[in-house]
C-alpha positions in Angstrom: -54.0 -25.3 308.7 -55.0 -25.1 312.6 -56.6 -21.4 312.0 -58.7 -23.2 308.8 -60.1 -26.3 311.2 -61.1 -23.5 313.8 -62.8 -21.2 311.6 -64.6 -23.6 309.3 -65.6 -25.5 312.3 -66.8 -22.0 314.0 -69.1 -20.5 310.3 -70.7 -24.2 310.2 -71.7 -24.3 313.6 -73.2 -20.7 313.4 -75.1 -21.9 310.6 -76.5 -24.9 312.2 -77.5 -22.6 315.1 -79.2 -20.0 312.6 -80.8 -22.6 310.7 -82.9 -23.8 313.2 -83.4 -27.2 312.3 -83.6 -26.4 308.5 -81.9 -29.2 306.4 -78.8 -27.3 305.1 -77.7 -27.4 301.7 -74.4 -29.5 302.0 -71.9 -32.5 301.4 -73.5 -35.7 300.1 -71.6 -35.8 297.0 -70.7 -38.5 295.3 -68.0 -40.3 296.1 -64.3 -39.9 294.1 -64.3 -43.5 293.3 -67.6 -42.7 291.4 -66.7 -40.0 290.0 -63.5 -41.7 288.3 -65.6 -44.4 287.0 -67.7 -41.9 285.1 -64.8 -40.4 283.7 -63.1 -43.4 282.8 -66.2 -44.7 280.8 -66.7 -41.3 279.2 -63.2 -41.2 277.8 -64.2 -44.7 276.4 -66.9 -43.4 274.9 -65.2 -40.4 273.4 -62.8 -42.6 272.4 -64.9 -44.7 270.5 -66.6 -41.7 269.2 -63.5 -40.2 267.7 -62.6 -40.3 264.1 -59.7 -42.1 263.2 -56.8 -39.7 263.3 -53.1 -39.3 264.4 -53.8 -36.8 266.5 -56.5 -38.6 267.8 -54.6 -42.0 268.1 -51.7 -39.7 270.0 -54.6 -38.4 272.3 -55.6 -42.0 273.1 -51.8 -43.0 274.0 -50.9 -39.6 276.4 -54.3 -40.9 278.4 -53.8 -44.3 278.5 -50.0 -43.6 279.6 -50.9 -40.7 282.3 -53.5 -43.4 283.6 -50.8 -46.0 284.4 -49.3 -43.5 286.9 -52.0 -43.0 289.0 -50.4 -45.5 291.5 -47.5 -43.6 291.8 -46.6 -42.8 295.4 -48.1 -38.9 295.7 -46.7 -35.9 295.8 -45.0 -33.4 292.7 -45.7 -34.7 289.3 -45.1 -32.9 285.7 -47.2 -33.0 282.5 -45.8 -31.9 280.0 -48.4 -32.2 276.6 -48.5 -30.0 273.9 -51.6 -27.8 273.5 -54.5 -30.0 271.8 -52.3 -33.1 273.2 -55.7 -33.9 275.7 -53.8 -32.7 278.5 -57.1 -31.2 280.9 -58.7 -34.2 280.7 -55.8 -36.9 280.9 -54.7 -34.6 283.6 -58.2 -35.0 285.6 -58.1 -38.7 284.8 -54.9 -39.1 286.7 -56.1 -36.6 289.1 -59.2 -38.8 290.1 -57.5 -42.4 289.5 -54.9 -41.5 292.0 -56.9 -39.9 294.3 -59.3 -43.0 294.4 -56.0 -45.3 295.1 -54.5 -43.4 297.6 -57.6 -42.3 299.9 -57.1 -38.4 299.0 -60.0 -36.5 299.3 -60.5 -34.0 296.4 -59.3 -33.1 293.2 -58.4 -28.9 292.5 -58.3 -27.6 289.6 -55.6 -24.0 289.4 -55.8 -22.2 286.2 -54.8 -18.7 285.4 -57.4 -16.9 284.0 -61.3 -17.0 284.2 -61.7 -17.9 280.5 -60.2 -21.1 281.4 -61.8 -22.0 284.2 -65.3 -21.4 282.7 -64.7 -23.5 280.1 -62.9 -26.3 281.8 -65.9 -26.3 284.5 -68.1 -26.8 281.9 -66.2 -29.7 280.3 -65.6 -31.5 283.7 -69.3 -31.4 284.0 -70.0 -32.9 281.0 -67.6 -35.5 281.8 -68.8 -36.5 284.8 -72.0 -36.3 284.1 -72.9 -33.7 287.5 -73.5 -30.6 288.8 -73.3 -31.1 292.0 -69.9 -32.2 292.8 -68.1 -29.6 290.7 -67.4 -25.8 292.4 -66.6 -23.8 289.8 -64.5 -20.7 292.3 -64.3 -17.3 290.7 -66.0 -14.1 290.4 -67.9 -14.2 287.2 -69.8 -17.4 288.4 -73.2 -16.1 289.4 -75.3 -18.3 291.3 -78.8 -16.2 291.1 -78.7 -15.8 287.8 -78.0 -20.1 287.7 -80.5 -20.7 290.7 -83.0 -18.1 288.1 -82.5 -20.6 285.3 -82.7 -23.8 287.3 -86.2 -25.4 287.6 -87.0 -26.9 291.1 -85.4 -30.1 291.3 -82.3 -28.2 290.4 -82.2 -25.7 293.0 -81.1 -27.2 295.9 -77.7 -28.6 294.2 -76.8 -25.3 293.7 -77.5 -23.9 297.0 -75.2 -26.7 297.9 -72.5 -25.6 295.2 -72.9 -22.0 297.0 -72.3 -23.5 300.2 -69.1 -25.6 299.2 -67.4 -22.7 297.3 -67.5 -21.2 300.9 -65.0 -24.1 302.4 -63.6 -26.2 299.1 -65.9 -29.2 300.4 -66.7 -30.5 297.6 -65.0 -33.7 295.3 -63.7 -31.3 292.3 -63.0 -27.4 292.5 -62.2 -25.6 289.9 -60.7 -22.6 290.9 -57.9 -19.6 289.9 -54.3 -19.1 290.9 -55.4 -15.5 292.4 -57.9 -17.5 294.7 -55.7 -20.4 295.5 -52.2 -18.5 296.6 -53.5 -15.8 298.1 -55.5 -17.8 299.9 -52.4 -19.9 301.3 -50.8 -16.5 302.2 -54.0 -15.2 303.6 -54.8 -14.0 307.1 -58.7 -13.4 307.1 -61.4 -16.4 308.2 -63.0 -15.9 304.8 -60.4 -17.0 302.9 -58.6 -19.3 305.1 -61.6 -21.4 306.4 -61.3 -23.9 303.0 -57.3 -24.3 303.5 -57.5 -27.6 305.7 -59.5 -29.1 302.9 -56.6 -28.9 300.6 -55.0 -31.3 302.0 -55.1 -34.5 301.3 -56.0 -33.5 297.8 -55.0 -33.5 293.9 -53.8 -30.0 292.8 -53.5 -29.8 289.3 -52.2 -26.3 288.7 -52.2 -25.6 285.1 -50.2 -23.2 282.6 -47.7 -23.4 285.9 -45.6 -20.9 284.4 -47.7 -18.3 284.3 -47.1 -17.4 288.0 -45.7 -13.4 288.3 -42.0 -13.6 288.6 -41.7 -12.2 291.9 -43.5 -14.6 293.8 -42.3 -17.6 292.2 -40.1 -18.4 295.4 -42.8 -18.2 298.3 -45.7 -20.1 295.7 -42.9 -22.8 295.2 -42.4 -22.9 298.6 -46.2 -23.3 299.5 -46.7 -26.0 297.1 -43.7 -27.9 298.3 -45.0 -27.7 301.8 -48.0 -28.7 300.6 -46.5 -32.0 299.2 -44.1 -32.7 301.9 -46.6 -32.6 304.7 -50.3 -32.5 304.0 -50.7 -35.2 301.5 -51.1 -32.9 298.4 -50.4 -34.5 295.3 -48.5 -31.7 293.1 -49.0 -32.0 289.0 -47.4 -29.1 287.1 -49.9 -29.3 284.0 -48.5 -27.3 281.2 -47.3 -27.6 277.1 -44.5 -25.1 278.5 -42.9 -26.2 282.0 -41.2 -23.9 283.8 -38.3 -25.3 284.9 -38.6 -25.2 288.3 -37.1 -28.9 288.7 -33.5 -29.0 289.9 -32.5 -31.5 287.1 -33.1 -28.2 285.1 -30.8 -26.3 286.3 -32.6 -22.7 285.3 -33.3 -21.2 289.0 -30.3 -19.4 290.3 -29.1 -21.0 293.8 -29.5 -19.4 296.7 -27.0 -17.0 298.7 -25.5 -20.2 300.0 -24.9 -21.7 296.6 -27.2 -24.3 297.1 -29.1 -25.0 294.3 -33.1 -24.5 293.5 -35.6 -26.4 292.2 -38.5 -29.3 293.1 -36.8 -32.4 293.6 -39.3 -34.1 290.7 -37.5 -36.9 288.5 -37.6 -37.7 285.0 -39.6 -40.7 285.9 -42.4 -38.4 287.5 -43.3 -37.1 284.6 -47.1 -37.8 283.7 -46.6 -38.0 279.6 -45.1 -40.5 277.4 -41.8 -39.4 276.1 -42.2 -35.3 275.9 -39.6 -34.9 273.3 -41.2 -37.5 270.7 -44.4 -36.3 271.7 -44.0 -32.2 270.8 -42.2 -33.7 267.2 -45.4 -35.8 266.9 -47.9 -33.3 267.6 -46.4 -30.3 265.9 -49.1 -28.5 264.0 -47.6 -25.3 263.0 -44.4 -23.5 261.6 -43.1 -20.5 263.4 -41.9 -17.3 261.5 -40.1 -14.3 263.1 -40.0 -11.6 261.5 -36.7 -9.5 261.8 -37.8 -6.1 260.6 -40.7 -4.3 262.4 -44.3 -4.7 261.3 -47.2 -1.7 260.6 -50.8 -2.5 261.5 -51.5 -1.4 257.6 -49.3 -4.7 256.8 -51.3 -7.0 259.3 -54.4 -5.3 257.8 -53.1 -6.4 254.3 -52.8 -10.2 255.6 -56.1 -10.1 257.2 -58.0 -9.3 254.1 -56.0 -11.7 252.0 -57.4 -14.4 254.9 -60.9 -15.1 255.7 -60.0 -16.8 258.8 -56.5 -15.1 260.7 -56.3 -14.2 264.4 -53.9 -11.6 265.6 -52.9 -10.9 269.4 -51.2 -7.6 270.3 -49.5 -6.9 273.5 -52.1 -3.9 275.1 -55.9 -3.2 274.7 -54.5 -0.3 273.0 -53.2 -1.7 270.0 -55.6 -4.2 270.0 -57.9 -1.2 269.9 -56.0 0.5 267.3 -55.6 -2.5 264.8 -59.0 -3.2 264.8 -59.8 -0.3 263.8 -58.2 -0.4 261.0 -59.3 -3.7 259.4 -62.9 -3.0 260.8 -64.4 -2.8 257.7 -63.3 -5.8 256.6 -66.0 -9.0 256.6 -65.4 -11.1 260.0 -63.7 -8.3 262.0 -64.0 -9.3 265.6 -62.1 -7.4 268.4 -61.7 -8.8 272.4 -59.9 -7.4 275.2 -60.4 -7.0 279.1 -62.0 -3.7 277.7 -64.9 -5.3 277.4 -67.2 -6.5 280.7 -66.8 -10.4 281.1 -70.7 -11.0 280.0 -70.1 -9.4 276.6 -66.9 -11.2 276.0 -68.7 -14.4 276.6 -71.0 -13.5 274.1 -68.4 -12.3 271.6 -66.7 -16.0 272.0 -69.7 -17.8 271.3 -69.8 -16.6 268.1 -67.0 -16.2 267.2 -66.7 -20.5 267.6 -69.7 -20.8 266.3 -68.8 -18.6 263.3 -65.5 -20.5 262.8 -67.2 -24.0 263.1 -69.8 -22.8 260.2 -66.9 -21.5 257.8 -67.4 -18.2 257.7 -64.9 -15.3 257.9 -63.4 -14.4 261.4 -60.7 -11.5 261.6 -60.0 -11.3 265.0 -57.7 -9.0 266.9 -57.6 -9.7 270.8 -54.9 -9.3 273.6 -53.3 -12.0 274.9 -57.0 -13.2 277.4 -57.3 -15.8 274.2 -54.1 -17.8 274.5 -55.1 -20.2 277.2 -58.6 -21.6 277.4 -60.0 -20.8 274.5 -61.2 -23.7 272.6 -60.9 -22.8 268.9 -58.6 -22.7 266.2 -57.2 -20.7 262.8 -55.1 -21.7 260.0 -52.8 -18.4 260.5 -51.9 -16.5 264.5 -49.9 -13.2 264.2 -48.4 -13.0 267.6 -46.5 -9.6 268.9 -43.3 -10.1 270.0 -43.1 -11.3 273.9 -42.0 -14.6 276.2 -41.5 -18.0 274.4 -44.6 -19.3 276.3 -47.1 -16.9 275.9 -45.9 -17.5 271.3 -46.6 -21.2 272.2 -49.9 -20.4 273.6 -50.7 -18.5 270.5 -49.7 -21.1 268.6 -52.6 -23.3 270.1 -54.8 -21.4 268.7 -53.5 -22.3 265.1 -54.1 -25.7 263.4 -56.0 -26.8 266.7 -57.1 -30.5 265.5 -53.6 -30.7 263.6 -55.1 -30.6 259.9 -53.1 -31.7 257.1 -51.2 -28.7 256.2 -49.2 -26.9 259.3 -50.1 -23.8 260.4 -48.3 -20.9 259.9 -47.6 -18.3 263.5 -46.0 -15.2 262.7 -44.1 -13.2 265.7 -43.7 -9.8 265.1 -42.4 -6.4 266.1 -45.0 -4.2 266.0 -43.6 -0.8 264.3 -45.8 1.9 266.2 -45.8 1.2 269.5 -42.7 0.2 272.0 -43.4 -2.6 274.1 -44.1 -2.2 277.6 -41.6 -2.2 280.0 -43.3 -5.3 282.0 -43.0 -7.4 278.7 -39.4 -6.8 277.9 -37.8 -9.0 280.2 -39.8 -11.6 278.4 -38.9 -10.7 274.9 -35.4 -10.8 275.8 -35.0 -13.9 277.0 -37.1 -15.3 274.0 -34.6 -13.6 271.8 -31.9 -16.9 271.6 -34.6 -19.7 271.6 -37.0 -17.9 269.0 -33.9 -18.3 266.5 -33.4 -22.9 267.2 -34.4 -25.1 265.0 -37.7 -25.9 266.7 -38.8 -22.5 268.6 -42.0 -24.3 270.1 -39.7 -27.5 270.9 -38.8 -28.4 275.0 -34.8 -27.6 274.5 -35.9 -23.9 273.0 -38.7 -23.4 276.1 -36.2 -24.8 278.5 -33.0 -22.7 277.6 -36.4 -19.3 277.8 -36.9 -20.3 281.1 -32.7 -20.3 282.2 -32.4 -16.8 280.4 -35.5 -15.4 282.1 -34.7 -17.0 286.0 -31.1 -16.5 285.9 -30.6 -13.3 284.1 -33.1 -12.0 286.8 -31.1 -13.5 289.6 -32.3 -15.2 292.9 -33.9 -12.2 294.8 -35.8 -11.0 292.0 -37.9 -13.9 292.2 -39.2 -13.4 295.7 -39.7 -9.3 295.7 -42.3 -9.2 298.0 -41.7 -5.9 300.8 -42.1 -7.2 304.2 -41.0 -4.6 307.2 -38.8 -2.5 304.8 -36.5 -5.3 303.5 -37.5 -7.8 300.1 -38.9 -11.0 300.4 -41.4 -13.0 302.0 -39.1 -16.2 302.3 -36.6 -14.4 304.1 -39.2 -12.7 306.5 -40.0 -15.7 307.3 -36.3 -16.5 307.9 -36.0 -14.1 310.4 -39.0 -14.3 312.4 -39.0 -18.4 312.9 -36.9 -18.3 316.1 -39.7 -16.1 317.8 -42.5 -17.9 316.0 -43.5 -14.4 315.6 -43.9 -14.4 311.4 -45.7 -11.5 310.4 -48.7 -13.3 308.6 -50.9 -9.9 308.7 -48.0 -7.8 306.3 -47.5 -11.0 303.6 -51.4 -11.3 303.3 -52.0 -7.3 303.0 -48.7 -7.7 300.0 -48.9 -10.7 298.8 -50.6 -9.9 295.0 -50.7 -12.4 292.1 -52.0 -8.6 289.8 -49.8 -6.1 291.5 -51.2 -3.0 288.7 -53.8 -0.7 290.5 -56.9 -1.2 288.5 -60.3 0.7 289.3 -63.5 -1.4 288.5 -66.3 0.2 286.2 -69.4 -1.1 286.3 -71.2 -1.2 282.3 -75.4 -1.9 283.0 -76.9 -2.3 279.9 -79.1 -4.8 280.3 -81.9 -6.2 282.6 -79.6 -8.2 284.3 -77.6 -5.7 285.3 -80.0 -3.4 285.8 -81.8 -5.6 288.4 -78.3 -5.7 290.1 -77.9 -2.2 290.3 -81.7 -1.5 291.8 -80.5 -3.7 294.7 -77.5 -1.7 295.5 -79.1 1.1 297.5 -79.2 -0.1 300.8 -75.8 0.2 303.1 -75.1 -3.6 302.6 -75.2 -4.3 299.1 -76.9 -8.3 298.5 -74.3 -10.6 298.0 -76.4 -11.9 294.7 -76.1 -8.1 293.0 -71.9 -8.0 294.1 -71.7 -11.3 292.4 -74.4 -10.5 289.0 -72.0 -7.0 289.1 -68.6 -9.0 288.7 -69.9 -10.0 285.2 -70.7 -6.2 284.3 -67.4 -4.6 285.5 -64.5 -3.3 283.4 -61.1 -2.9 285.5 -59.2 0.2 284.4 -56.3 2.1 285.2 -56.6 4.4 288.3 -55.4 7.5 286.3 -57.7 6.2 283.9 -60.8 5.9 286.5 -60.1 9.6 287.5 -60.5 11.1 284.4 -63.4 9.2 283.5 -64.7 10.6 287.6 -63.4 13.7 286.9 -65.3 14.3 283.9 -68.5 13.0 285.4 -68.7 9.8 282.9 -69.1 7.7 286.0 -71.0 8.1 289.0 -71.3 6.3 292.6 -74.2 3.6 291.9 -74.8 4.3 296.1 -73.3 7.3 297.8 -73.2 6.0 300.8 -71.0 3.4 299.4 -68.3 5.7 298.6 -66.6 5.3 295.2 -66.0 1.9 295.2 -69.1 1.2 292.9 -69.0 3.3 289.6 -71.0 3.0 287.2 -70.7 4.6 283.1 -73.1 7.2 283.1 -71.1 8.3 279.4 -73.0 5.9 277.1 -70.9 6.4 274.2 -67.5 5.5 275.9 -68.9 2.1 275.3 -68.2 0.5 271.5 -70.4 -2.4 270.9 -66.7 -3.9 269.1 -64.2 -2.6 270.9 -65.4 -2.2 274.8 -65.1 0.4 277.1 -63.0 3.6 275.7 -61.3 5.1 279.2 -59.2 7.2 276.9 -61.9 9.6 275.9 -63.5 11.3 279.3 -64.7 14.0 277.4 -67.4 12.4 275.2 -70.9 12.5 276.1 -74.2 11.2 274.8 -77.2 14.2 273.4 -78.8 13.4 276.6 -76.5 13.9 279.2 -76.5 17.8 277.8 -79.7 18.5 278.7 -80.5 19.3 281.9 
């Protein structure tokens, strides 16, 4: 926290030197009491707005009862609301209520994955009625191409949004686990220059339990130092907790027998009643299916629905399954095979498609089980963990019409499930078979088989100087004060799996973005416009595609850490990038 003050207070002073009396592009937001105001008076309005539903009237009750807590004294919080219960914004009306009561400073927003963010940016904007005081933190934001579409008057808010994603200062950042954590465990100025302006803040850290397994020790640890002595308010935001409480018995103690967990009562939890709540809002009916399943049976169930999602395991089967039902009317396909700006495209239709009643047969991998805002009568979901099933499940029966939804798990009968999902299979094995599958005694009892069955270590397995964890490096060092901060940055990796980005330019865009590229310092604009062009891959993957000369350095004197697709027809218009197939090139890449 010392290093961040020094650093942030070191890149703003050079700027004020450097600008030379220019007025700079930063603070002046408005205020957090403001900002909850707006909310508040939105909700009302949405509120009003709403049509007379259950659902809608159980929406109403979860806000209205997370609201009351905002006076709570701060620190760790649960929320625990089923998905469709309102849960992002009941979660940012607490957020902003209690921040406004207790003199905190910010309100941060932790998701997972970048569809989410995106999309919760957008929504937090619209409910606050700004632009200015949100900072929407991840790679596929791209402020040229917004400063491009912006008229005048607009421009200089997002200079200032540029400015603030630099440092977090800014009322609300929205922002992913991968930049959050490792930023805690960093050790460059970059990154650590916006840690003092966490604290004294609201950290809502949704779908909690998606943190890797291995690091869920130090992460806890970070957060619970965070609560203890920098006035961070803590709320676990999730329809699937994971257990990490001590009343819930599910982390195995410690070598001392001492046992783990956040010291977070029954009485701070944010939602009314979580068992009565996930009976009242349960939408769907969950099917396992106990003998294992070919594609050409899925196939057979897609055609006899016009509206029917599937998610598989690996782009590879999601590849392999669309193939086969893409001939039938509404056959979509997504994965992380496809570059970020053509995915956002695909989901726009694909809502808009849904919303108009017509036919949608979509196979995807699991990038559309948080975040994504839509919803089908029937999910097929691939056998894996409980929570990633109850994410699917969110995507069925969405507004909670009149008859339930119907989520089929499956074994899929042609390929054998990576190794990295089986632990999480396995422990869903019991649970999947209770009464209520979905229910909190079935995703509590998931998270005991998964923690304990793994053991204490396993959920710290960072390498630090030859020996496993970053928790007890720390241990060791602490005497000395002489913790080895530069090792746990360089290891410290929320995606551990090698991946080798590819960089797909097939329109203007990214064309313009690649034109700018030849110099020996790349613009930061191009990097950024890039991000939403690139396809991560393999590294055995990335050298057979370089090996066969289907990419190419965009700048040699870059090295190979920009490729670009020179093979045209690796790329499917439905299915993405196909690393798979090196070999394959265009008419005109054989004539010379």
């Amino acid at each position: 926290m010392i290093f961040s003050c020094l650093v942030d207070a070191d890149f703003l002073e050079t700027e004020k030197f450097y600008s030379e009396g220019r007025t700079l592009g930063r603070g002046h937001h408005h205020s957090i009491q403001d900002l909850s105001s707006r909310l508040e008076a939105f909700m009302a309005q949405k509120a009003q707005a709403a049509k007379d539903t259950a659902l809608n009237r159980e929406r109403t009750r979860i806000l209205d009862h997370v609201r009351s807590h905002a006076s709570d004294t701060p620190g760790l919080f649960t929320l625990t609301v089923p998905t469709g219960g309102g849960k992002t914004l009941a979660s940012l009306s607490f957020a902003l209520s209690h921040a406004a009561l207790h003199g905190m400073r910010r309100v941060i927003y932790v998701a997972p994955y970048t569809s989410i963010i995106e999309q919760t940016a957008q929504v937090f904007r619209e409910a606050l009625q700004t632009d200015d005081d949100i900072v929407e933190h991840h790679g596929n934001f791209d402020f040229d191409e917004a400063m491009d579409r912006a008229g005048e008057a607009d421009r200089d808010g997002i200079e200032k949004l540029r400015r603030a994603t630099e440092n977090w200062d800014a009322p609300v950042i929205v922002t992913t686990a991968v930049q959050f954590f490792e930023s805690l465990f960093a050790a460059r100025t970059g990154r650590c220059r916006k840690l003092h302006n966490i604290a004294k803040a609201v950290v809502i850290l949704d779908e909690a339990q998606t943190l890797p397994l291995g690091l869920v020790r130090p992460c806890m640890a970070a957060l619970d130092e965070l609560a203890r002595n920098y006035g961070v308010s803590i709320v676990l935001c999730t329809a699937t907790q994971p257990a990490w409480r001590l009343i819930d018995t599910a982390l195995p103690a410690d070598k001392m027998k001492r046992p783990q967990g956040f010291n977070i009562g029954h009485e701070r939890e944010l939602a009314p009643d979580p068992e009565t709540l996930f009976n009242s809002l349960k939408r769907v009916d969950v099917e396992v299916m106990d003998i294992p399943i070919d594609d050409s049976v899925i196939a057979a169930r897609f055609a006899a629905r016009d509206q029917m999602l599937c998610i598989v395991n690996t782009r590879g089967h999601a590849e392999a399954l669309f193939d086969v039902i893409r001939a039938q009317p509404g056959a979509v396909h997504l994965s992380t095979l496809m570059y970020p700006a053509h995915r956002r495209a695909v989901l726009a239709q694909i809502k808009q498609d849904l919303k108009d009643g017509r036919p949608v047969r979509l196979v995807a991998t699991s990038l559309v089980e948080a975040g994504v805002d839509f919803s089908f009568p029937e999910v097929w979901r691939a056998e894996t963990g409980l929570d990633s099933i109850a994410q699917a499940a969110g995507r069925c029966n969405r507004e909670g019409g009149p008859v339930r939804g119907r989520v089929v798990v499956f074994k899929p009968a042609t390929l054998a499930l990576p190794t990295t999902f089986r632990r999480f299979r396995d422990a869903a094995q019991g649970p999947l078979r209770m009464v209520d599958p979905l229910g909190l005694t079935a995703v509590r009892a998931y998270f005991q088989n998964l923690y304990f069955s793994r053991g204490y270590a396993a959920l710290d397995t960072v390498e630090i100087d030859g020996r496993t964890g970053v928790m007890p490096a720390i241990d060791r060092t602490a005497d000395h004060l002489d913790f080895p901060f530069a090792e746990i940055a360089q290891k410290f990796r929320m995606i551990d799996d090698v991946m080798r980005p590819v960089i797909i330019a097939r329109d203007e865009p990214a064309l313009q973005a690649l034109a700018a590229m030849g110099g020996e310092l790349p613009p930061h604009w191009a990097l950024r416009r890039l991000q939403l062009y690139t396809v991560a891959i393999p590294q055995a993957a990335w050298q057979g595609l370089a090996a066969a000369g289907a990419i190419q350095c965009v700048n040699p004197k870059l090295g190979d850490r920009f490729m670009k697709l020179t093979a045209e027809t690796l790329y499917d218009d439905a299915t993405g990038l196909m690393p798979n197939d090196p070999t394959a090139r265009s008419a005109e890449q054989n004539i010379i």
